[in-house]
N, C-alpha and C positions, 0 to 999 in steps of 0.2 A: 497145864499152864493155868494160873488163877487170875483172878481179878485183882488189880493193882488197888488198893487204895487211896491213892493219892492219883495227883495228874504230874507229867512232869512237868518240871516246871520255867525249866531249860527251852521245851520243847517251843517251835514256833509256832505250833499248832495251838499249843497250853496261852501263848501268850496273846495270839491271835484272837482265840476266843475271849480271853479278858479285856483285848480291846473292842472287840462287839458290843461285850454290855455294857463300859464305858461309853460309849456309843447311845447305847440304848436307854441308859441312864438317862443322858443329857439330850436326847429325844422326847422321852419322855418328861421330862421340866420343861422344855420348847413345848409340846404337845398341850402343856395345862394353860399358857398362855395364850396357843393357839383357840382352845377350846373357851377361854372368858372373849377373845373378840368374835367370837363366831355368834356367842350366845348374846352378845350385845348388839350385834347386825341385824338392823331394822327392813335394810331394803331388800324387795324378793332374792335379785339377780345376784350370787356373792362376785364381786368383782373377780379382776383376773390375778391378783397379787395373793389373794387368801385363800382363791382355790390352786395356786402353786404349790402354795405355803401347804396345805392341807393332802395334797397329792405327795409332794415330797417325804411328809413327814410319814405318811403312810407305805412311801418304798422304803424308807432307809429302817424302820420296823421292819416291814418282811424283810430284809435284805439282812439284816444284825441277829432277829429270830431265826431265821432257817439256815446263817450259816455256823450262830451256837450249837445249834443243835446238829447239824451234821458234824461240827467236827467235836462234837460231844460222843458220836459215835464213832465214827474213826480213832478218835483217843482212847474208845472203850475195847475196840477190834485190834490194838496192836500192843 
């Protein structure tokens, strides 16, 4: 049995992971707006709205990364 070429694309698996980086995409555009008001924040403490903001944005990253990539490999094992 060889390596497929292609992913299918039928697959829920296939399509699942396309909405990750969909996902990951548009995290990262949130992510660069996050990152000019953080850089503009004068006062020591960051408030509790922008370390939400900042904590979220960094699960829904691991959460879109690690699960591309596993079902990147699962797609590659069957």
């Amino acid at each position: 049995m060889g390596l497929r070429n292609e992913p299918l694309r039928a697959s829920i698996l296939t399509r699942t992971k396309l909405a990750l980086v969909l996902i990951l995409t548009v995290n990262g555009l949130q992510a660069l707006i996050l990152s000019r008001r953080l850089a503009h924040h004068t006062s020591a403490p960051l408030g509790a709205r922008l370390l939400v903001w900042a904590a979220g944005t960094g699960l829904v990253s691991q959460f879109s990364w690690w699960g591309a990539i596993f079902i990147g490999f699962l797609n590659a094992e069957s």
